[in-house]
C-alpha positions as CSV (number, residue, x, y, z in Angstrom):
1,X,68.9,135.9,118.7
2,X,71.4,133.6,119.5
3,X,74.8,134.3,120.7
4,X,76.3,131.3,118.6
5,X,75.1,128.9,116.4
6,X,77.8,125.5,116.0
7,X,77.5,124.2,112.6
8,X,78.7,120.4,112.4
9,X,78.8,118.0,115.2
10,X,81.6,116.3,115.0
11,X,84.9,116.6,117.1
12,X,85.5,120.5,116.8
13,X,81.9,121.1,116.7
14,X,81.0,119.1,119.9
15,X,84.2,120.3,121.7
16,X,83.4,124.0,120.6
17,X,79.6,123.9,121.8
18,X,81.3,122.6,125.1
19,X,83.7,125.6,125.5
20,X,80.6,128.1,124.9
21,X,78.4,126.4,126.8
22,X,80.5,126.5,130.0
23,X,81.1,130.1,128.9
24,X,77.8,130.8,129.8
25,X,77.1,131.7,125.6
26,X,73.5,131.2,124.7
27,X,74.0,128.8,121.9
28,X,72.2,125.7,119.0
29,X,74.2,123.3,117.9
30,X,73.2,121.3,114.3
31,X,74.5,118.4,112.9
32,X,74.5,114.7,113.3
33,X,76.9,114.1,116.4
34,X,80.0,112.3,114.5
35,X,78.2,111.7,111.2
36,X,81.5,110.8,109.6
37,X,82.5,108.6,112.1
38,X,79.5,106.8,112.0
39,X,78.5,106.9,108.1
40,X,81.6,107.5,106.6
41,X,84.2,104.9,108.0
42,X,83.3,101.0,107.3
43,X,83.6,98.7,110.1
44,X,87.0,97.0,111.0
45,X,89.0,100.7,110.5
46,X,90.7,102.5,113.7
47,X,91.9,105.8,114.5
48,X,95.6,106.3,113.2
49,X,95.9,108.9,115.9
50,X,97.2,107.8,119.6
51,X,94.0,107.5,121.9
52,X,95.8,110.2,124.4
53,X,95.8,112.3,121.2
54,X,92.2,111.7,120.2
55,X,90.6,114.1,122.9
56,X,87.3,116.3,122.4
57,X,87.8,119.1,124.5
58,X,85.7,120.0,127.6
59,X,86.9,123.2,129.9
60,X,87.5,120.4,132.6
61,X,89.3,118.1,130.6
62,X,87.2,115.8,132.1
63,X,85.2,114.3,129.0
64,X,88.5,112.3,128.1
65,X,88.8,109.1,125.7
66,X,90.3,107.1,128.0
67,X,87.4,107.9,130.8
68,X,85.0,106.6,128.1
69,X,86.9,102.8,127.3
70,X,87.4,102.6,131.2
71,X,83.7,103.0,131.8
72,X,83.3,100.4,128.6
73,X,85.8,98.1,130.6
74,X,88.9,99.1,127.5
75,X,91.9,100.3,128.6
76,X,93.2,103.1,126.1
77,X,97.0,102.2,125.8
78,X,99.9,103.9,123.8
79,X,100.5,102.1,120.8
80,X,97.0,100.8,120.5
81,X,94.8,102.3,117.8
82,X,91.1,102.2,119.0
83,X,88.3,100.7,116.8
84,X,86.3,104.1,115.1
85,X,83.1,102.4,116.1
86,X,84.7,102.9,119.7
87,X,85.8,106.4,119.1
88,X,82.2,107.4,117.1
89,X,80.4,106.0,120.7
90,X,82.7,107.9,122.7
91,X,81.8,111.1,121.1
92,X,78.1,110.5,121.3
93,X,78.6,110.0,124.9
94,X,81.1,113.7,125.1
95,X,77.6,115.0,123.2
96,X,75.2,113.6,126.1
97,X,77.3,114.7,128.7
98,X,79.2,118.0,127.5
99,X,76.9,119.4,124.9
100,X,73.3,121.4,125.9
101,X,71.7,119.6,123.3
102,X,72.3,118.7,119.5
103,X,69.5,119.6,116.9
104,X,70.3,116.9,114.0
105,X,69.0,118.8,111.5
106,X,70.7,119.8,109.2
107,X,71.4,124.1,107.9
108,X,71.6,124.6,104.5
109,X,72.5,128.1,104.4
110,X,73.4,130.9,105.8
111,X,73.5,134.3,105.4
112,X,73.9,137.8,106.8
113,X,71.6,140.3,108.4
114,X,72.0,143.4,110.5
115,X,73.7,142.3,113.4
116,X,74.6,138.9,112.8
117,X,73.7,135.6,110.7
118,X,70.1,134.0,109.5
119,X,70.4,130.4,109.1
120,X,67.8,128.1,107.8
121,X,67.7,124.1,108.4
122,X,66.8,121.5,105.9
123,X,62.8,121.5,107.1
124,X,62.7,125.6,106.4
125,X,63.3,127.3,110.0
126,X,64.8,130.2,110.1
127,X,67.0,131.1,113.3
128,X,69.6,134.0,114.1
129,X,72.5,134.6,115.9
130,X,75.2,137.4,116.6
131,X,77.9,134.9,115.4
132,X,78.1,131.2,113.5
133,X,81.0,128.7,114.1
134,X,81.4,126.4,111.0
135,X,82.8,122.9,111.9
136,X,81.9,121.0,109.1
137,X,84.5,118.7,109.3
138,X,86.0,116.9,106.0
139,X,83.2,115.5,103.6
140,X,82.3,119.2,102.0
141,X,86.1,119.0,100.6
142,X,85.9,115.4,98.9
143,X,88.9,115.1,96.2
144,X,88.7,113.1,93.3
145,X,91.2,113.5,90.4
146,X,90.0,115.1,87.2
147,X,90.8,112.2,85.5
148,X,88.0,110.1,87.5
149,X,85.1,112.9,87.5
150,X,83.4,111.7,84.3
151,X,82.5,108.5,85.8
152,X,79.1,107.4,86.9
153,X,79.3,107.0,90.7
154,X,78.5,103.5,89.5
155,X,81.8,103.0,88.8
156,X,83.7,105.4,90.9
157,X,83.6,106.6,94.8
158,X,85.3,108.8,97.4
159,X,87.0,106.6,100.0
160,X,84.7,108.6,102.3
161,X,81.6,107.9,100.6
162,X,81.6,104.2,102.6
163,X,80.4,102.8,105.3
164,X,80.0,99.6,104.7
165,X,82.2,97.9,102.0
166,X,80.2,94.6,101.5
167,X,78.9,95.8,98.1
168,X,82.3,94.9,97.1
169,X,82.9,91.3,97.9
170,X,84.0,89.2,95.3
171,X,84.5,92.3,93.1
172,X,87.1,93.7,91.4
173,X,88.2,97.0,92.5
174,X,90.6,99.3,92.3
175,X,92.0,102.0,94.8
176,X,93.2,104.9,93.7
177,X,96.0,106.9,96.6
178,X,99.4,105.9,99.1
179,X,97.9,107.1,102.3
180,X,96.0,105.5,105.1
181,X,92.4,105.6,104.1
182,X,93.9,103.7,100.4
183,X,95.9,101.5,102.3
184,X,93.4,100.6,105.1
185,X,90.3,100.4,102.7
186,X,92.4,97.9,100.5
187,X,93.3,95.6,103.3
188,X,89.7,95.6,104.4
189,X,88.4,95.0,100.9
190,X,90.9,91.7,100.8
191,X,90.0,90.8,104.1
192,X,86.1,90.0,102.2
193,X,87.3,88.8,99.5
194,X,87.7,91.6,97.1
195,X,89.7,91.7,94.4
196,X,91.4,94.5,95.2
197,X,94.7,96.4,93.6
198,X,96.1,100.2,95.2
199,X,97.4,102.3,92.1
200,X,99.6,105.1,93.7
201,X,101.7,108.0,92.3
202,X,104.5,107.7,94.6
203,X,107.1,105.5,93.7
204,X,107.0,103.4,96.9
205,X,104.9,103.2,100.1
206,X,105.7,105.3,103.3
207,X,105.1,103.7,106.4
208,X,105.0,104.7,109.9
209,X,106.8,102.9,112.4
210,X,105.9,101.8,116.1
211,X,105.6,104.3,118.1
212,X,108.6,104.3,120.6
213,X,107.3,103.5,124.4
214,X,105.7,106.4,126.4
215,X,108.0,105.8,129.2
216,X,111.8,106.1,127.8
217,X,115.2,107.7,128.5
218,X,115.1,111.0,128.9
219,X,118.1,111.4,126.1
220,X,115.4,109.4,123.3
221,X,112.5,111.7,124.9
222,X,114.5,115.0,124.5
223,X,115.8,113.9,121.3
224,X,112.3,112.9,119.9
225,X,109.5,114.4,121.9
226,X,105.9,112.5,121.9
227,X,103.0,114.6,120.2
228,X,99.9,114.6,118.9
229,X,101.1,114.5,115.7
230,X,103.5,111.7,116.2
231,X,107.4,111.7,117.3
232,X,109.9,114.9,117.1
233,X,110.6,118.4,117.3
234,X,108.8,119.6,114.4
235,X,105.8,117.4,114.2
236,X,105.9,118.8,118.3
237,X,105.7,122.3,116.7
238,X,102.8,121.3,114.7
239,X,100.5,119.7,117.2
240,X,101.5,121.8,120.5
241,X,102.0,125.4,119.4
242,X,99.7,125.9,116.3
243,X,99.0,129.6,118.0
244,X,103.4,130.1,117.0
245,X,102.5,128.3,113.4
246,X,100.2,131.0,112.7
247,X,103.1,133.7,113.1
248,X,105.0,132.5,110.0
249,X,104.2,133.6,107.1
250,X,101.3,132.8,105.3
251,X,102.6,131.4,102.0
252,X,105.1,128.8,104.2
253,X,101.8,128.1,106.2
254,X,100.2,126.8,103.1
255,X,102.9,124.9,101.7
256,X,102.9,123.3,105.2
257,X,99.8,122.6,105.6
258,X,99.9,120.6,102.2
259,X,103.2,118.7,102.1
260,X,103.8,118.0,106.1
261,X,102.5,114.5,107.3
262,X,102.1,113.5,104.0
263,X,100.8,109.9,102.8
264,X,101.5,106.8,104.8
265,X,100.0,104.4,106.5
266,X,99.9,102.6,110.0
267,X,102.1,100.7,111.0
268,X,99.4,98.3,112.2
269,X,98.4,98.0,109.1
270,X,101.6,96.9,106.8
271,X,101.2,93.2,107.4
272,X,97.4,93.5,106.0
273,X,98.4,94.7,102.9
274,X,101.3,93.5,102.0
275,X,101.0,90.0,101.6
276,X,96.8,90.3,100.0
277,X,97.0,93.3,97.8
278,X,98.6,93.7,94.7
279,X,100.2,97.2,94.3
280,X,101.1,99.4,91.5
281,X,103.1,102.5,92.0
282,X,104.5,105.1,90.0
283,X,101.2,104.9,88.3
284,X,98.8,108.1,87.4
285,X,95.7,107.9,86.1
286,X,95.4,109.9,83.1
287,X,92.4,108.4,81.2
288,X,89.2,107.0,82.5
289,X,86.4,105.4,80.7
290,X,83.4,102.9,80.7
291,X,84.0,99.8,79.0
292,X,80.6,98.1,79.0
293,X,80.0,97.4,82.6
294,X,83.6,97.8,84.0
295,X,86.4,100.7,84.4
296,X,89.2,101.0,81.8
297,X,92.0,103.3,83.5
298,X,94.6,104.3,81.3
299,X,97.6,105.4,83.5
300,X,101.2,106.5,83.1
301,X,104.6,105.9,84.9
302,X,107.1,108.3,85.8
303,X,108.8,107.4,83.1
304,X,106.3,108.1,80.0
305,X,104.9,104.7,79.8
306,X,101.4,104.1,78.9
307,X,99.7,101.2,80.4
308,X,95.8,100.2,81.1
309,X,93.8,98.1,82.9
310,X,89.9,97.0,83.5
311,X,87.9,97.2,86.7
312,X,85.0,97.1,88.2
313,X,84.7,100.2,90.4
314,X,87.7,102.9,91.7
315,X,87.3,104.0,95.2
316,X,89.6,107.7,94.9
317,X,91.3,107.9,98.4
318,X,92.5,110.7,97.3
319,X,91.8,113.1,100.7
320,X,90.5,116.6,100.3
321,X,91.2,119.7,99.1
322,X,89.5,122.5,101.5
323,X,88.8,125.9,99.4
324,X,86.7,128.3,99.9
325,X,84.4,127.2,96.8
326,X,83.1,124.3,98.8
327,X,81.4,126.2,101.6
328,X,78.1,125.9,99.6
329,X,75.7,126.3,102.5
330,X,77.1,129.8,102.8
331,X,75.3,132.3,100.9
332,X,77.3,133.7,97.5
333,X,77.7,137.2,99.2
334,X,79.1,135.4,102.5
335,X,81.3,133.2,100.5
336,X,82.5,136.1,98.2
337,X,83.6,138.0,101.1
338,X,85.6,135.3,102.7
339,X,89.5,136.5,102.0
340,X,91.7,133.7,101.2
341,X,95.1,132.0,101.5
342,X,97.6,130.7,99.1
343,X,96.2,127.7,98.7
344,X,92.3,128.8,98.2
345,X,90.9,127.8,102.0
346,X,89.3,130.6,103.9
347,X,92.1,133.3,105.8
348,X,91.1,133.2,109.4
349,X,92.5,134.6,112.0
350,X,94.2,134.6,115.6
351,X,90.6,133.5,117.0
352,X,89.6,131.4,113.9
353,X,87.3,134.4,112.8
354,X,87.3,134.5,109.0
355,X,87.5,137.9,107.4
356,X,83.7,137.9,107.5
357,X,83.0,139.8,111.0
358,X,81.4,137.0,113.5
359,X,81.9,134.0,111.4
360,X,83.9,131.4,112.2
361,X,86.2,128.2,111.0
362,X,87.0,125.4,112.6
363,X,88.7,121.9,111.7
364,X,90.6,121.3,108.2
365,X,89.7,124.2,106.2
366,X,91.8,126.1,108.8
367,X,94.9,123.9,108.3
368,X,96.5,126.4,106.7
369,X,96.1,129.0,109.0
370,X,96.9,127.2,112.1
371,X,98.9,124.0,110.9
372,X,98.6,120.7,110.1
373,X,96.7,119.7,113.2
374,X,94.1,121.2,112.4
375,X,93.5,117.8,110.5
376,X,93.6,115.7,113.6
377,X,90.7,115.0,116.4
378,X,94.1,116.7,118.2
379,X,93.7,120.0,117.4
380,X,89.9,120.0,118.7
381,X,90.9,121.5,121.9
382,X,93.3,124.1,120.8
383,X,90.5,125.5,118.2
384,X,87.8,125.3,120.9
385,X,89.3,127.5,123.3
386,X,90.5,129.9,121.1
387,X,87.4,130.3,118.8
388,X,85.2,130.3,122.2
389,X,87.6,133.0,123.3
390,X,87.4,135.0,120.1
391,X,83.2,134.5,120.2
392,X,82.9,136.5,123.4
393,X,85.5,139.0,122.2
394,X,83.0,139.4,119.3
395,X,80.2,139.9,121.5
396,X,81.7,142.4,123.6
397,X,82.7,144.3,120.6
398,X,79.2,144.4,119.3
399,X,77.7,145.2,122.7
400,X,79.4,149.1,122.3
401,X,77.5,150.2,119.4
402,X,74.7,147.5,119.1
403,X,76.3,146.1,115.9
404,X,79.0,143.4,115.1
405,X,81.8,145.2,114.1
406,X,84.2,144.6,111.0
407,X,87.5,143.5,112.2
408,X,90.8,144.5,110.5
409,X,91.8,141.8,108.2
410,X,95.1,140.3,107.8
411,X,96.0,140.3,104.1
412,X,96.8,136.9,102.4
413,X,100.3,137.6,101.8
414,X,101.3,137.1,105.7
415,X,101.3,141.2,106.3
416,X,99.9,142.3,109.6
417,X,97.3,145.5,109.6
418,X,97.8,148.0,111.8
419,X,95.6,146.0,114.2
420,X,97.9,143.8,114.6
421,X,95.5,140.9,113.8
């Protein structure tokens, strides 16, 4: 029996199996190393994120991005985003170097037995281990309105369902959100050729500006500190103390987690779409149906007003929505006993465990638990540490009484147990 199995290879995954590995943990690790990265973005994209904020995490802080592009002869500036095909090769090569091993396949469920999990893989073996770490990242959570669900896939697509967008050339299509991944899909799909239109709620864009010099004043830097998460105090907050953010109380976690960092895309990208793609905002989609061979969306303005238009196919890059429903590889007893918070996502606590003794969460279904960088590559190495930490914890609890113990929960509503967890 294991000590940990790592499901998901991607950042918090790789950076996690890295932590226990060091930690002397006897560990598998499953998952395609940055699937998403590789499969799910389509050429030409980068990472919003600053490269210095883009880390996997290593115990020696040696496995950095900025070692990898200096070995590739790329210099990893401030204010340069870095090609995802770059970023999707540098965490191959953190895998090689700060990962026993990754075992692609993938597990399609798991469940409990005395003294830990039973997982079994997508070809049937069956494996154990005292305690699991889920890291499996973003694509489990796809959201696509209601409105939009009735479609064939023909005719309608998560913005993460792509990597490669060439079906679309010389196509009409329209996409559906405000945020980066609308924005940055829609300047790529002009780029090709596409007809291409972004319908958006909001009633206008939000962009994010330059980022201000690394080196500057010490007034502008104490005014405005650099994060992770971007410039100031509170998106500071976010990125660099998520172990404080977990303190406040749990409905004000959830809110956060939704609302903070909302939609808006790069600044590098602005010139791309303004001047190619046509952009209607305001606009929800209330209606959608076929209309023999193409897409007639009827939508509605802030203001009542009805309109519609035809396309050709929607791509909905309209993020993700992490609930506790959407584990499926967990079995229904493990997934009923998962406590919650407000906002449906799995309760975990101060060591990422999840009220489910020896399981763990990593990534963006902990977001509202730990704060909104839990969505970023950034908050890889604050996860991995902890949940490493809590892993052994777990193990030398079980080691008393031959068992994995039940931990004291922490109830949704914010209230501490008497074990102070």
């Amino acid at each position: 029996m294991y000590d940990l199995l790592v499901v998901g290879a991607g950042p918090y995954g790789l950076s996690i199996a890295s932590h226990a590995a060091a930690a002397g943990l006897s560990l598998r690790v499953f998952g395609r190393p940055m699937a998403s990265w590789r499969d799910h973005m389509p050429r030409g994209m980068f990472l919003k994120s600053e490269p210095w904020a883009s880390n996997l995490s290593d115990p020696q802080g040696r496995l950095r991005l900025d070692m990898y592009c200096a070995g590739q002869g790329v210099r990893a500036r401030h204010g340069e985003p870095i090609p995802v095909e770059m970023f999707a090769s540098y965490g191959l090569w953190f895998a090689r170097h700060g990962v026993p091993g990754v075992d692609e396949r993938t597990v399609t469920r798991v469940h409990t037995v005395p003294g830990g999990f039973e997982a079994v893989t997508e070809d049937g073996e069956v494996l154990r281990a005292r305690t699991v770490a889920l890291a499996v990242g973003v694509l489990p959570f796809v959201e696509i309105p209601a409105a939009l669900r009735g479609l064939d896939p023909e005719y309608v697509s998560h913005s993460s369902h792509h990597g490669d967008l060439a079906r679309f050339r010389d196509r009409d299509v329209t996409v559906v959100g405000g945020g980066q991944a609308a924005l940055e899909t829609a300047a790529l799909l002009a780029e090709q050729g596409t007809r291409v239109r972004v319908l958006a709620r909001a009633d206008r864009l939000r962009w994010n500006e330059v980022p201000p010099p690394w080196e500057r004043p010490l007034r502008q830097s104490l005014r405005a500190p650099h994060s992770g998460l971007g410039c100031g105090w509170r998106n500071w907050f976010y990125a660099e103390r998520p172990g404080l953010f977990r303190r406040l109380p749990a409905p004000t976690r959830a809110r956060v987690a939704a609302t903070a960092l909302g939609p808006a895309g790069a600044w590098w990208v602005r010139d791309r779409v303004e001047p190619a793609v046509e952009v209607l905002l305001g606009r929800e989609v209330l209606a959608a149906h076929d209309a023999r061979g193409r897409v007639r969306l009827e939508t509605v303005s802030r203001a009542g007003e009805l309109t519609v238009l035809e396309t050709e196919h929607v791509i909905a890059a309209t993020g993700f929505r992490a609930s506790r429903e959407r584990l499926g590889l967990l079995a229904d007893d493990v997934r009923g006993g998962l406590e919650t918070m407000p906002d449906g996502s799995p309760y975990v606590g101060r060591d990422f465990e999840s009220s489910v003794p020896g399981l763990f969460m990593a990534g963006l279904v902990t977001a509202a638990g730990f704060g909104p960088a839990m969505r970023f590559v950034h908050g890889a190495s604050f996860t991995a540490g902890t949940l490493v930490r809590g892993v052994r914890r777990r193990l030398h609890a079980g080691t008393r009484d031959g068992r994995v113990p039940a931990p004291a929960l922490r109830l949704p509503d914010g209230a501490l147990d008497t074990a102070g967890r």
